[in-house]
DODREN-360750 format. One record per residue: x, y, z of N, C-alpha, C in turn. Coordinates in pm, whole numbers, plus 50000, padded with zeros to 5 digits. Example, Ala and Ser with C-alpha at 12.3 -4.5 7.8 and 13.67 -1.06 7.14 Angstrom:
513194943150780512304955050780513204967050780/512854977550708513674989450714512905000350787/
end
This chain:
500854988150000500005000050000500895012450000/501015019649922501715036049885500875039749922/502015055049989501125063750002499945073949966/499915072949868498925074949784497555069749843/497925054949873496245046849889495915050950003/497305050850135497155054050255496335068350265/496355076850207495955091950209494255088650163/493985081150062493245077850019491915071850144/492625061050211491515054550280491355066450419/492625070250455492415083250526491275090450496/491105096850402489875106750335488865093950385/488885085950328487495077350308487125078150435/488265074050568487625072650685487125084950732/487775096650722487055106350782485745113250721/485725110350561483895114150514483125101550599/483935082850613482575079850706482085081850848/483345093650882483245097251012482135111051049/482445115850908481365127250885479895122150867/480225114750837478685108750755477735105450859/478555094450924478215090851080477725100551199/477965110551191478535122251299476805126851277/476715132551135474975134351113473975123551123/474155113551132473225101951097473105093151243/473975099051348473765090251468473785098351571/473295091251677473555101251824473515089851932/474145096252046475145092452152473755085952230/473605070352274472675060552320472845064852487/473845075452521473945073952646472725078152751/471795083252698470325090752801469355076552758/469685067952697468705058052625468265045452749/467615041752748467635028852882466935015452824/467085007352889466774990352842464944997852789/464674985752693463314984152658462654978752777/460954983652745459624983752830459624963452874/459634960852964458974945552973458404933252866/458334926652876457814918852751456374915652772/456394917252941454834916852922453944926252872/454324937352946454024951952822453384945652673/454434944152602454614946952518453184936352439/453594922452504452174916252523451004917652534/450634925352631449334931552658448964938252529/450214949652478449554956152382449174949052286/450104933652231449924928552086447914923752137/447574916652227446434911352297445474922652247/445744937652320444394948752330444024951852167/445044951052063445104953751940444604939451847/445234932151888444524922751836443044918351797/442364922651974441184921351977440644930651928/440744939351873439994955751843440004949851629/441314942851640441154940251456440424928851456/440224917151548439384909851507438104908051541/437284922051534436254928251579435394924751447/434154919451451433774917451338433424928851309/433174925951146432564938651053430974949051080/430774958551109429324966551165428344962551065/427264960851091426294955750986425784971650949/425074974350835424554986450770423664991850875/423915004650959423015009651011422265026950945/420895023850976420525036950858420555047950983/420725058350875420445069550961419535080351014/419205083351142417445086351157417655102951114/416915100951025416655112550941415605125951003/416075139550999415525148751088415695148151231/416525139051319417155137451442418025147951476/417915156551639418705164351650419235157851768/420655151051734421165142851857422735150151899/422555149952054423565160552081424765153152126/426145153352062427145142752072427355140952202/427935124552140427815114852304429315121152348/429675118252468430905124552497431445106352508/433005103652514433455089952514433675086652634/433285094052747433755089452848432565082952873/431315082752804429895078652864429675068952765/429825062852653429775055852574430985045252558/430825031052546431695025752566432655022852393/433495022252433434275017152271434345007152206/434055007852063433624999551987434395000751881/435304986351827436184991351722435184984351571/435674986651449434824980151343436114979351268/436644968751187437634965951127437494963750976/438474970750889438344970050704439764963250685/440094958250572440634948750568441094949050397/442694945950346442894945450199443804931550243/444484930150109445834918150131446754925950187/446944937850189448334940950301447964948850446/446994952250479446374955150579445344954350650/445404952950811443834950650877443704966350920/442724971750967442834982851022441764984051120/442064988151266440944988651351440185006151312/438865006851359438495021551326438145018451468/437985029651588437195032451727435895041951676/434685038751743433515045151754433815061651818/434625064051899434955074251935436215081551859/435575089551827435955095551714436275092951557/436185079651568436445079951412437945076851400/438335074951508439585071251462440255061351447/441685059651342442355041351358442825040951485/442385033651529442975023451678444145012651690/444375010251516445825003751474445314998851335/446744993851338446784991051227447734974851168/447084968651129447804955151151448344951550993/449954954550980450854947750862450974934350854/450004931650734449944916850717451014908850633/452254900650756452894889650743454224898150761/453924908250851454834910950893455534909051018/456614910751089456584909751223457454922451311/457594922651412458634932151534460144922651504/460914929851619461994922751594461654905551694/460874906051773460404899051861459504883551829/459124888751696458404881151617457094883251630/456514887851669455184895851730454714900651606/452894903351564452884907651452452864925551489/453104927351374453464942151317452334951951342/451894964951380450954973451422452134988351420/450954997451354451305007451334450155018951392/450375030351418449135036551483447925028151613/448735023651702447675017251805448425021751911/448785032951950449325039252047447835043752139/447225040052241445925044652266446045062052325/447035069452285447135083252312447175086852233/447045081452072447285086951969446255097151898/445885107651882445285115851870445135119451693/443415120851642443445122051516442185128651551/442065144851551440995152851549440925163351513/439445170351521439325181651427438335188451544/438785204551533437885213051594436955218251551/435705222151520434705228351446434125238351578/434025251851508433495263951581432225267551593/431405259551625429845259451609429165277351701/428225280751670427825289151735427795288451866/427275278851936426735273552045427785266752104/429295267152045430325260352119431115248852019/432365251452072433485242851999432845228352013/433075222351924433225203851883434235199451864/435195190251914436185180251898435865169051854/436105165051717435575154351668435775140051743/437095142051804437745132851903436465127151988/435605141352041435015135252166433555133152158/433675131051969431685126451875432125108251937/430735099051933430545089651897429925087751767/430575081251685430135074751544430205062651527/428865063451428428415046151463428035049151266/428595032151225428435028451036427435030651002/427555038750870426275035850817426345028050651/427095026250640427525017150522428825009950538/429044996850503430494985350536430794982250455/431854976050403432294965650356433764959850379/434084953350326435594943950387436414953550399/436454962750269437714974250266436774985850308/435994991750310435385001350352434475007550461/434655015150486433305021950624432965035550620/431585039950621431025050050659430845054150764/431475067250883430855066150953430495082751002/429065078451082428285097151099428065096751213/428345110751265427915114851427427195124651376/425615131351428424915141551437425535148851547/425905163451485425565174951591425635183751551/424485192151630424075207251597423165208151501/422385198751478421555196451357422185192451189/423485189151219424165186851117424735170751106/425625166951022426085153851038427835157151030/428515151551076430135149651062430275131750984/430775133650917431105118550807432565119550792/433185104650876433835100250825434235085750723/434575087050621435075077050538436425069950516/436285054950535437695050550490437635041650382/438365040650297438285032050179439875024750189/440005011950171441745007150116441135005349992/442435007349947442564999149813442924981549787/442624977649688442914965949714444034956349745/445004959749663446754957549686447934968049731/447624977549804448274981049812448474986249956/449194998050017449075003550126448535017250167/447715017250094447155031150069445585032450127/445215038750208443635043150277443395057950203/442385057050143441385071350099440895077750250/440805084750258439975090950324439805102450382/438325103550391436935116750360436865125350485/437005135150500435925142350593434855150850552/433805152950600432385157450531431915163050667/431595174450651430605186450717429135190150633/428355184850676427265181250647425785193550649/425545198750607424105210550644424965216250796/426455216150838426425225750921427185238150891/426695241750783427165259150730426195266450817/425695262450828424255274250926424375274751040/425165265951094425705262151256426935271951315/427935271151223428825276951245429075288551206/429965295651286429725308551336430265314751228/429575327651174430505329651048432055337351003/432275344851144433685346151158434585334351130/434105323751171435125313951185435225304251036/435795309950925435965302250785437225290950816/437615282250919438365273450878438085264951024/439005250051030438875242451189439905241651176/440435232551263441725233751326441395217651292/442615210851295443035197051264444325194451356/444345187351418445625175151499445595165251511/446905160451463447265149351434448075143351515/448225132851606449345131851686449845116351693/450975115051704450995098351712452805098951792/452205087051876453665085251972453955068551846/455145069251879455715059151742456085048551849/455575037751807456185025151918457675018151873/458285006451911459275003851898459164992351780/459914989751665459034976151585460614969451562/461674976151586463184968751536464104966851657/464814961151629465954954151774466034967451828/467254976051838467464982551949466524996851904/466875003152053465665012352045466515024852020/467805028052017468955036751954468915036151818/469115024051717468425020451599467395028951563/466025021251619465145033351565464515044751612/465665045551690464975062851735466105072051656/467005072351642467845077151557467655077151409/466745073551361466255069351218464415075951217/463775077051328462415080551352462815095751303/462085105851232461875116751238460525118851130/460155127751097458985136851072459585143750890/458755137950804459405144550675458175152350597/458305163650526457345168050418457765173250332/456405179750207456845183050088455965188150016/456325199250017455285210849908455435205749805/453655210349735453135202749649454145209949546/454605222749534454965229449423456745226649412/456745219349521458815216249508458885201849480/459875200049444460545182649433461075173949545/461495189649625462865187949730462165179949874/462395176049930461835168150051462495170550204/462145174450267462695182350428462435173650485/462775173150605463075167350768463295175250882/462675170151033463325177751131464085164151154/464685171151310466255164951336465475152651390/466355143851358466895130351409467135130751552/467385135051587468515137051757468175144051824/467215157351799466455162151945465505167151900/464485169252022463105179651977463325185851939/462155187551816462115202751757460625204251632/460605220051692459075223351579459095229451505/458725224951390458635233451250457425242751245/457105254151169456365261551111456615260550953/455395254150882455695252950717454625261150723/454845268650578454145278150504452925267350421/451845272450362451005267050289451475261750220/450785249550132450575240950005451735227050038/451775224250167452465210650203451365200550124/452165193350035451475177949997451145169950058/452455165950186452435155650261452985156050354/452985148050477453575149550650453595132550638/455125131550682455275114050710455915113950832/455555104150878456065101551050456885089250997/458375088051000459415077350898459895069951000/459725061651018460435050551096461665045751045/462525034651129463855029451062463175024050876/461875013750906461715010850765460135009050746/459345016550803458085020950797457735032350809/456935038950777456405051350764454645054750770/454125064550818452795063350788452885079650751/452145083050616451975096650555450675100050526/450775110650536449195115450566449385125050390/448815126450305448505133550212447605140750174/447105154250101446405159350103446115161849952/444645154449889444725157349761445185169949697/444845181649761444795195949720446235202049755/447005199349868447915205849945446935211250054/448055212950134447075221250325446965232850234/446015242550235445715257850207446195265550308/446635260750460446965273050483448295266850571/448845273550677449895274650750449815255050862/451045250450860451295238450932452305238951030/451865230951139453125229251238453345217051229/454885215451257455315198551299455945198651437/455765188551488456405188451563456925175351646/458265177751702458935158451757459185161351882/458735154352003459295153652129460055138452126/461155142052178462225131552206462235127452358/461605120152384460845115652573462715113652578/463015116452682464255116852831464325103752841/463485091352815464015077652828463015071552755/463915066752644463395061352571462695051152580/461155047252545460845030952608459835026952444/459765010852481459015003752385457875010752356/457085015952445455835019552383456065034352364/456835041152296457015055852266458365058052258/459075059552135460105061252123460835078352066/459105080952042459085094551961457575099751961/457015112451985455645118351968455915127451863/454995125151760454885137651681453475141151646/453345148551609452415160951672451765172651515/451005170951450451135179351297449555185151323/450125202351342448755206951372448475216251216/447245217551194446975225351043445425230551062/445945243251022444205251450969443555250250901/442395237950826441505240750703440575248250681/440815255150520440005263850544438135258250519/437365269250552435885261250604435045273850485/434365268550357433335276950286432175276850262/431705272750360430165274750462429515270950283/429425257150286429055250150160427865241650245/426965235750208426115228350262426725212850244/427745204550238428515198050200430055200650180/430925202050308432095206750340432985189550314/433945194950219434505177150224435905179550193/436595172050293438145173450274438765159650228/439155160350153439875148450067441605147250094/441545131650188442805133250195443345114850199/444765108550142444935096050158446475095150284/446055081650307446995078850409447965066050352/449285063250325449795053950259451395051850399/450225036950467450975032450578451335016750528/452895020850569453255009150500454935009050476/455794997250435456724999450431458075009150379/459785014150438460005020750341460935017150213/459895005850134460465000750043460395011649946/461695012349883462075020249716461345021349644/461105008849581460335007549441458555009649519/458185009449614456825009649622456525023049656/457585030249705457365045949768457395054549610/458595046049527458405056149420457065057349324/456075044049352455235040649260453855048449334/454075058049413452865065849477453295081249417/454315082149356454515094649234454265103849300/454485108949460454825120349510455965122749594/457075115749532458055117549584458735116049763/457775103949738457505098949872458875087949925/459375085049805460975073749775461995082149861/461695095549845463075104949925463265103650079/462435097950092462625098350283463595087250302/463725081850211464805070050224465865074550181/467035074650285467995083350313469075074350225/469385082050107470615074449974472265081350027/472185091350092473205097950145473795104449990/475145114750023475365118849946475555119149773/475785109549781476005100449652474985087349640/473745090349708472555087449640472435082749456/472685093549338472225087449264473005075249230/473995069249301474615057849239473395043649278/472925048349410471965040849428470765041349370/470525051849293469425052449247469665045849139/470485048249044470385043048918471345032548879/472345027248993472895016548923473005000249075/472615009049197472874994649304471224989349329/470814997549336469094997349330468314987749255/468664995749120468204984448966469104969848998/470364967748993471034957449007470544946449146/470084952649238469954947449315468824941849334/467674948049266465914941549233466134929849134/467304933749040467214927148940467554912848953/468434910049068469134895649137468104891649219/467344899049299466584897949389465064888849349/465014892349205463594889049112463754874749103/465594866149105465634855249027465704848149178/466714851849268467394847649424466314851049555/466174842849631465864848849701466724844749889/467594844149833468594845149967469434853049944/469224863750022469794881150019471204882850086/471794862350128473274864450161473624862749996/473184856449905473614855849748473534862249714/472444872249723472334886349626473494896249659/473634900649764474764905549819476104898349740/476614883349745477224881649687477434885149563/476594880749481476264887049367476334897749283/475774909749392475604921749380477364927149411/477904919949460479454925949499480114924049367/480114908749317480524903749204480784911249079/479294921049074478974927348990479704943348972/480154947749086480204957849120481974959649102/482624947749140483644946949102484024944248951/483524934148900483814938748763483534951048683/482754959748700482144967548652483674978648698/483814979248840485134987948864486854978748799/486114965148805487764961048774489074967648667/488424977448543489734983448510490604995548582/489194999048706489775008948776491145002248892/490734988248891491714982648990492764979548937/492754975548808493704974148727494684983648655/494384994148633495045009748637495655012848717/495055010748848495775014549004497185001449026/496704992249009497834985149008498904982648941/498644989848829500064988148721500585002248753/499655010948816500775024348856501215021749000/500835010649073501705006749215502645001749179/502764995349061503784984249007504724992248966/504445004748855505525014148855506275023048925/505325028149041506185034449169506905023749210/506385010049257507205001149293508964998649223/508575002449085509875000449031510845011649014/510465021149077511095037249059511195038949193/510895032749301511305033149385512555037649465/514085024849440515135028549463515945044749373/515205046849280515745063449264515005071949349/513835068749342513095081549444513535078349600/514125071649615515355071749762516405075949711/517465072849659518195082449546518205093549599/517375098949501516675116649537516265117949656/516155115549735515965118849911516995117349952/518345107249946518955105449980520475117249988/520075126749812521015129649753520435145949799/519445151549813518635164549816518565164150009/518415154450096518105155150246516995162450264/516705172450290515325181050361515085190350274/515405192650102515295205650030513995195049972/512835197250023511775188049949511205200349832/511555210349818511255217949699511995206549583/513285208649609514565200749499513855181849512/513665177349569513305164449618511765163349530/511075173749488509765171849453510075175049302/510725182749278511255189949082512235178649059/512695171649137513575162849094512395149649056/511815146349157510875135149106509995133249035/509325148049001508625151548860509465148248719/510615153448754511315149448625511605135448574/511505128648709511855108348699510465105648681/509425110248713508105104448640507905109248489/507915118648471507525121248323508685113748262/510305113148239511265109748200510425089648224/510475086948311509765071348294508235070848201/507595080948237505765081148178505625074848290/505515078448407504425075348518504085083348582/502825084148614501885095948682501325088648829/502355101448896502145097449043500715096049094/499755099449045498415104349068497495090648999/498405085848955497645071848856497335060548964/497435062549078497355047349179496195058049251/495985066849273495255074949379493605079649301/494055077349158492645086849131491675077749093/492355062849020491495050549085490375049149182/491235048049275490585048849430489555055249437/489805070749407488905078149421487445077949357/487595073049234486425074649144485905062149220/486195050349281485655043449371484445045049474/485215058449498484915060549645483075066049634/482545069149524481465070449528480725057649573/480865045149509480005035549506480495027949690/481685032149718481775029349866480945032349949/480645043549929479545054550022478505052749982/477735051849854476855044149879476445036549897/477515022449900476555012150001476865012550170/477905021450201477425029350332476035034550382/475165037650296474035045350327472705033350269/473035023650190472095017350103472175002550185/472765001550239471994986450361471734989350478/472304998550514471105001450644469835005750663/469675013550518467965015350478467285004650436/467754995950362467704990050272466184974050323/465204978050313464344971650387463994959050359/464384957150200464694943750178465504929050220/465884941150312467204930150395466564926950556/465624934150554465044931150692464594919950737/465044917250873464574901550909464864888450830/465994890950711466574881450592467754873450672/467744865550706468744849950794469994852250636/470954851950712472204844050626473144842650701/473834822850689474684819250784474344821650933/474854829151033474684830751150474004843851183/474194848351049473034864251115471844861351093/471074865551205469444865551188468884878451111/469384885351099468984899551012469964908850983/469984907650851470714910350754470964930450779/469534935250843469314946050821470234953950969/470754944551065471404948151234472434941051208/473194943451339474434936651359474394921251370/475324914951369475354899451331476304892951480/475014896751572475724896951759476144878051747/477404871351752477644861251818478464853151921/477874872552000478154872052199478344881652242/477194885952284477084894652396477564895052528/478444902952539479204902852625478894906852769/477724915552795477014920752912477754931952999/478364938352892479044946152946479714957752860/480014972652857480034978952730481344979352753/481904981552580483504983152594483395001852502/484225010152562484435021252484484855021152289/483955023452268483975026752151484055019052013/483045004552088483734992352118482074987952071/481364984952207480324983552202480414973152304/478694966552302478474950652415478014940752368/478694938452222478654925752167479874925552083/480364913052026480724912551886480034904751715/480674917651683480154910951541481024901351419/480374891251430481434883651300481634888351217/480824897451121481154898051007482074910451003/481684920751103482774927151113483984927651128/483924916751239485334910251262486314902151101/485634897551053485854892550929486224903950816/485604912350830485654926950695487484932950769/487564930450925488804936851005489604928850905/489824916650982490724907850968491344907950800/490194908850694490514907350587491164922850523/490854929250597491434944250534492924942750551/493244940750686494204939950762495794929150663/494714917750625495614907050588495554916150397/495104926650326495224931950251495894940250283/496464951350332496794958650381498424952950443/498734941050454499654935850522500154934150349/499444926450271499814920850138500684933250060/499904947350043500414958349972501664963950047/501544965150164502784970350238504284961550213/503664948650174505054943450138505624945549997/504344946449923505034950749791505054964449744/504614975949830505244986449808506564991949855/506604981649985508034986250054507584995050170/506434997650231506095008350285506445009150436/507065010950518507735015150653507585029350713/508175022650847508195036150989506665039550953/506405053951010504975058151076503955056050984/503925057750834502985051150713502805039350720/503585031750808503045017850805502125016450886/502375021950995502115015651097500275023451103/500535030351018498695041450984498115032550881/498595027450854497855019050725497395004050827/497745000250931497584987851024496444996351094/496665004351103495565017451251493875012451221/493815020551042492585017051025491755010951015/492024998350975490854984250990490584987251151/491714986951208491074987651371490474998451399/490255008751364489465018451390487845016351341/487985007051212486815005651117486454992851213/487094986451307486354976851385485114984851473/485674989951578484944995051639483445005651561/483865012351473482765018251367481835012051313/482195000051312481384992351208480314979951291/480664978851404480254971451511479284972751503/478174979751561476674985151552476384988651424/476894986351322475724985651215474954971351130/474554975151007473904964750927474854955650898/475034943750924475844931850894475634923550758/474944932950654475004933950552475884942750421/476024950950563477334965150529478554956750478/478664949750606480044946850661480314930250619/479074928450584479784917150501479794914950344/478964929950295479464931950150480874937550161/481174945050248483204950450269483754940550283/483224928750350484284915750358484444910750199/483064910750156483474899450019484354907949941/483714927049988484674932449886486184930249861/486764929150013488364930550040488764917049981/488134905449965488374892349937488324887849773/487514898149740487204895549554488684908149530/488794917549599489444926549568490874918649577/491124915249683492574905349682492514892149592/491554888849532491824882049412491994884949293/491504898149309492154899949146493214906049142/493944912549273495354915849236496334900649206/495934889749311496574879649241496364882649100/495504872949071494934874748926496124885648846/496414897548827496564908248779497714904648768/498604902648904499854900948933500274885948821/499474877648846500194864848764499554863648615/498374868148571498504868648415498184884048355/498304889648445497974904248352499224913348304/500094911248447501004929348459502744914348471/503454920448369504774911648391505344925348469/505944925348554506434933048609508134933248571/509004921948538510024926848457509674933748313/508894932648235508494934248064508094950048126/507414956348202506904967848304508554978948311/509074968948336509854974248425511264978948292/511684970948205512104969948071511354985848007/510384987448014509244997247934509885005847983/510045010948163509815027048195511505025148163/512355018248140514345019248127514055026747952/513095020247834513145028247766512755039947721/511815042947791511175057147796512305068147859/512935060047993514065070748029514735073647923/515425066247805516245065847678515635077847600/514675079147597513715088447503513955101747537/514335112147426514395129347447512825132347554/513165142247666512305144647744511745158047686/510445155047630509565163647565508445166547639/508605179847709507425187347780506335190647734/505505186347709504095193947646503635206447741/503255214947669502395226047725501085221547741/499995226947822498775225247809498365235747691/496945235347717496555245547568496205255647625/496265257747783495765272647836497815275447823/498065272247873499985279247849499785279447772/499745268947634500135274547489498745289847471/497635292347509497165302847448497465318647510/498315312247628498735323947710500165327147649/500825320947581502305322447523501645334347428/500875329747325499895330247194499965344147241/499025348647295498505362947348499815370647378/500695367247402501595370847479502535379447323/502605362147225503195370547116503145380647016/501225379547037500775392846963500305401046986/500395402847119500865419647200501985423747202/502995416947138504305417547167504375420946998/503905417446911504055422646767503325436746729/501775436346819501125449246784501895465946819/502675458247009503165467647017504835477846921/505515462446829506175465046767505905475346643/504615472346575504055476846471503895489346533/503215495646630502845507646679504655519546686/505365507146724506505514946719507115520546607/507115508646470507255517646353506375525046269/
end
């Protein structure tokens, strides 16, 4: 390994130190997860609320002036709609989902999957009636039309009706749904042209650690009239104020999301907002909070049209809802490599395989050939520093500390050979995109979730085989194989180049530093990361064999740069010097001409 590469993985480590620095935060205020019985109870209370049978058609008594039930006096009643990817409870009080059940999915626990069944979770609307505010929260509504995927439901008050509607669709993860203000334009007061809407939901825990996904939980939206897609922070409370015409508000989990959409855009002003609870527990890992003004045009038939698309944060299904809903899935800087070349490649293996330790293989396979002339470039210019070596000691030897003279001297032994010091380094570099993105593209990567290969149980966390019960600094309280494996193999690469560059004293001993630094870094993440870096370092050390024994003769190499030294040393100009000479000579003639 030259220095060149050494400088090289240097950079690399400190952008993944940057990268890291935004994308994580310190587990130390965090505390063990809620009980298991907890957690029990809840799968039990939810359960029973979805397998609530369906409401039979109740009509509605027509000319009735019934004054809303309050919920503390009426008991709760859930009614459940139902597609192939979702159950969904609705509560009689208020109209709202009471959960939501992902079908064939599970927790990290194995428990089935529920989204929105937080029983504090808040989905209401204020209406300014003459005679006094209404909280839709605190109507009882009872069906007046059912079916498997659908429900009607109406509360009378004030001589008016409130209607809510839910519709799924059939395959997909997507809920329609209605609000309707009914003959109460005459009710409400006419100062008051809009209600107030809140939305609130505490986010429960659904993946192994609760640092995991609370560090990944935040709050995303997106005006209807931009492309661009915002976030608040990851890492502490905080409330937004958005201006009108938001499309959409998503509450994003590590790899679920539930988004609220608005056919029209909000018309007027939105808040967001994230409380980050002081100790983190299973049943609330995050509250967020999305309050909005609609406006109200005293219509005899007031109807707000809006869909809800709860459900995973798979790629290809977020992009196929065509509001730019795919962006919350964090590609990191160099995103489009994932967009357009690890993404496609990786559905595309995925369509034929379905063991996601092969695809990975696979997908590495691919990725290396595709770079292999870049490895191969880099290595025939290691091969030539390698052989120019004993002069460029020479020249240190002969110059001591004038590294001005030591640097004009070694420019002249590269061009005089034809080797470009920069030819082993810029390799690397053009690399370094597709590095970083699969830095950022398996830890999102939801396809890998809960996917077994060899000894890891999920492809999408660390690959723990022993917990140690005890934390080590910087270190962690387990180990990971595959990490350990991505170490070991860097290390035994890294040992390989140092012998054939010759590389010694303090550059050596920095080039040994980093795998061990990348141990500890790499510990707590996706063990899908770290064991596409293993296969990488392992396909990568085969083809320098490879290279080394039928590609690059390194005497026939070495024969080449002895005759190029033989060769008159002919400097080329670039074409900005040559047009600056140019200019130079015919200001230098005009001013002659002026003289005679």
């Amino acid at each position: 390994m030259d220095r060149k590469q050494i400088i090289g993985y240097v950079l690399i480590f400190i952008i993944l130190i940057f990268t890291f620095y935004f994308n994580q935060q310190s587990a130390a205020e965090m505390e063990a997860q809620a009980k298991t019985e907890d957690s029990l109870r809840k799968v039990e209370r939810i359960t029973d609320s979805l397998n609530a049978p369906a409401a039979a058609v109740v009509q509605q008594d027509s000319g009735s002036v019934i004054a809303p039930a309050k919920i503390n006096t009426v008991p709760e009643k859930t009614y459940s709609i139902e597609n192939s990817k979702l159950k969904i409870a609705i509560s009689n009080h208020g109209a709202k989902i009471s959960g939501v059940l992902l079908k064939g999915l599970r927790t990290f626990d194995s428990s089935d999957l529920y989204l929105l069944h937080n029983p504090n979770d808040t989905f209401n609307y204020k209406i300014y009636f003459k005679n006094g505010v209404i909280n839709t929260a605190d109507l009882t509504f009872k069906p007046t039309a059912t079916s498997k995927s659908a429900i009607v439901l109406e509360a009378p008050t004030n001589g008016g009706i409130v209607r809510m509607t839910y519709r799924l669709k059939s395959t997909t993860y997507n809920l329609t749904y209605n609000l309707e203000l009914i003959n109460c334009n005459n009710q409400i007061a006419p100062s008051q042209n809009y209600i107030d809407f809140k939305w609130v939901s505490n986010i429960g825990l659904a993946e192994r650690t609760i640092e995991d996904e609370q560090t990944t939980t935040t709050a995303f939206y997106k005006y209807k009239s931009d492309d661009d897609v915002e976030n608040l922070s990851t890492t502490e409370s905080e409330e937004k104020k958005l201006q009108k015409g938001v499309e959409w508000v998503s509450y994003k989990q590590k790899f679920f999301n539930t988004t609220l959409i608005s056919k029209s855009g909000f018309d007027d002003a939105l808040t967001i907002n994230i409380e980050k609870p002081e100790i983190a527990m299973e049943n609330c890992i995050k509250r967020m909070t999305t309050s909005a003004v609609l406006p109200y045009g005293f219509k005899p038939n007031e109807k707000y049209e809006f869909e809800f698309y709860i459900g995973p944060n798979h790629y290809p299904t977020l992009t196929a809802q065509k509001i730019g809903l795919q962006k919350i899935v964090s590609l990191g800087f160099f995103g489009w490599v994932s967009k357009f070349i690890i993404i496609p490649a990786f559905n595309l293996i995925a369509k034929y395989i379905s063991n996601f330790g092969l695809v990975i293989l696979l997908l590495t396979l691919f990725i290396k050939i595709c770079l292999f002339p870049l490895v191969y470039k880099s290595y025939v210019s290691s091969a030539k520093m390698r052989i120019l070596k004993p002069e460029i000691d020479e020249i240190k030897e002969k110059y001591g500390t004038d590294m001005t003279k030591i640097q004009q001297e070694n420019m002249k032994l590269y061009k005089r050979a034809g080797v470009s010091p920069m030819g082993g380094c810029l390799p690397m570099l053009i690399q370094l995109p597709f590095l970083l993105a699969m830095f950022n593209f398996f830890p999102a990567s939801y396809e890998l979730r809960q996917q077994a290969f060899l000894w890891a149980k999920d492809l999408s966390t660390f690959d723990s085989i022993l917990d140690l019960g005890f934390e080590i600094p910087f270190y962690g309280s387990h180990i990971s194989l595959f990490t350990l494996l991505m170490t070991v193999s860097t290390l035994l690469y890294t040992r390989m180049n140092n012998q054939l560059t010759g590389v010694s004293g303090q550059m050596k001993w920095i080039s040994y530093l980093m795998p061990i630094l990348f141990l500890g870094f790499f510990n707590n993440y996706a063990s899908g990361l770290t064991y596409y870096y293993f296969l990488g370092n392992m396909i990568t050390f085969g083809q320098n064999v490879l290279i080394r024994k039928f590609f690059v003769d390194e005497v026939k190499l070495h024969k080449q740069i002895e005759e190029n030294k033989k060769k008159p040393l002919v400097i080329k100009k670039s074409g900005f010097q040559k047009r600056l000479e140019d200019m130079a000579k015919q200001n230098a003639a005009k001013t002659n001409n002026k003289k005679k």
